[in-house]
N, C-alpha and C positions, 0 to 999 in steps of 0.2 A: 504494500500500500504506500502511496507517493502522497503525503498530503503537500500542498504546496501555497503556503502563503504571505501574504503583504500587509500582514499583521490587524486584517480587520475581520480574518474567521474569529466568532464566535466559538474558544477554549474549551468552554462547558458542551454541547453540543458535540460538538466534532470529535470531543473526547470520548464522550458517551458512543457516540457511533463506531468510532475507532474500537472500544471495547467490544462489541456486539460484536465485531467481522473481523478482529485478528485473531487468529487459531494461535496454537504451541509453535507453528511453522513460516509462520508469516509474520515477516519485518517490516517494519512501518520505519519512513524514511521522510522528515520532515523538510523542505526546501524552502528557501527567500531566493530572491531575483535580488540585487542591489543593482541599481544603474548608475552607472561610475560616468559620467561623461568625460569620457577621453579627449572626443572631438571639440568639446572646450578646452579639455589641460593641455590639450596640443596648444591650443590656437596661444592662452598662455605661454607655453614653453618657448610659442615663436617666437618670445622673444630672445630667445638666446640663437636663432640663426641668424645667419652672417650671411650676406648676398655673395661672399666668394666661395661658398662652399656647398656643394651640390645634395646633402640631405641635411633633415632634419634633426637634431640631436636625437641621440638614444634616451630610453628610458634608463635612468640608474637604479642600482638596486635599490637604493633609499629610496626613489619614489614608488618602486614596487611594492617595496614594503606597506609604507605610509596606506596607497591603495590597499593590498590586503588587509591592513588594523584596520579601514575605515570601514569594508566590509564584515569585518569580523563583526567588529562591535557594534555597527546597525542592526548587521543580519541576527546577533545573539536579542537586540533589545527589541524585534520585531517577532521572533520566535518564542519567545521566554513564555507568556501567559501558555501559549499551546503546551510545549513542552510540561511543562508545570501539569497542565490539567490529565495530559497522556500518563504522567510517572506517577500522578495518584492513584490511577488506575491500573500500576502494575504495567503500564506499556513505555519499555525504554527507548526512544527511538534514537537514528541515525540522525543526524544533523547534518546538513549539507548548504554551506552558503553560497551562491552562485553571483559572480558577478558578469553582467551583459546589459546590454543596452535594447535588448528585443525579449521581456520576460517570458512569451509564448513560446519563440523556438526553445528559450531553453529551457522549460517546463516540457514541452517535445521529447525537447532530447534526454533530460534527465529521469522522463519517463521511461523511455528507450534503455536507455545505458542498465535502470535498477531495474529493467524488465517487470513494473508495475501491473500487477493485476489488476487495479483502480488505484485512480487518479482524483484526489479531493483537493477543491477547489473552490475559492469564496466568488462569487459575483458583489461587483460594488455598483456596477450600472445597470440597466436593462437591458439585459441580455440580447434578447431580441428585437430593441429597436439597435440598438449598439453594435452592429454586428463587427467593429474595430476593436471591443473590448479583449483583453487576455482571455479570460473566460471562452468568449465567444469563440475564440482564435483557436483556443485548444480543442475546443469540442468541435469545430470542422474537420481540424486538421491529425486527429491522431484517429488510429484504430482502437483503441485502449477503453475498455468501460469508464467514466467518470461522473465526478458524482459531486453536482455543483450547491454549495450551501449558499444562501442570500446572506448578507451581513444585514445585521441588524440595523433601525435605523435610527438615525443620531435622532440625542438628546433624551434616547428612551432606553435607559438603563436596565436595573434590574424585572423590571414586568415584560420587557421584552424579550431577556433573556432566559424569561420560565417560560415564557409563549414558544421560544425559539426552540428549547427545551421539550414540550409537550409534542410539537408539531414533530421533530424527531424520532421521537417514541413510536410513533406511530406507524 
């Protein structure tokens, strides 16, 4: 199981559902997208090119770095409620922070790679007028069962979250 999110699935829920459908054999594998715009740090970095010199500087490892801490520590404070909500339940998952600039292919792909039996998924737009959404994007584009939660909707806390809750159960 791939859940994959952008930290506005709904913890309690997802957890609960995660419980019902992972067996003794099935590893649940939670993912973040981080969008790192490079195409900006480039355009920043330009300035260290020089019109005598035919490319652009390299990435150095410090700013590799730097990118990967910036990922980590999004990707942990985006993930943490889920996490959290899975391990009370006895389900340890894998954590996997992914950075790119296209969160659909690489929900795609990282569905592909962990060979995902299903694929859970928040919608934050409507779905179906939104057909640009990740949501929407994943569910044309993969063969994969999946299995989309709505995020709850702002400003409506905890009664939303026992609705959200019920509606699960179900």
């Amino acid at each position: 199981m791939l859940i994959a999110t952008a930290g506005v699935l709904s913890p309690e829920p997802v957890a609960r559902v995660a419980e019902r459908i992972v067996g003794e054999d099935v590893e649940v594998v939670v993912i973040t997208i981080i969008q790192v715009p490079r195409s900006f740090l480039e355009t920043i970095r330009s300035e260290q090119w020089h019109p005598l010199t035919d490319s652009t500087p390299e990435w150095t490892s410090e700013e590799d770095a730097l990118i990967a801490r910036y990922v980590e520590e999004r990707g942990h404070r985006l993930t943490e409620p889920l996490l959290s909500a899975l391990r009370v339940r006895g389900i340890e998952p894998k954590v996997r922070y992914l950075e790119g600039e296209d969160p659909a292919e690489r929900i795609l792909s990282a569905a592909e790679a962990e060979e995902a039996d299903l694929v859970v998924l928040g919608a934050t737009k409507q779905l179906f007028e939104e057909w640009e959404s990740v949501s929407a994007r994943v569910l044309r584009d993969t063969t994969r069962p999946v299995l989309v939660v709505p995020s709850r909707p702002r400003g409506d806390g905890a009664a939303t979250e026992e609705k959200d809750a019920a509606d699960l159960d179900r």
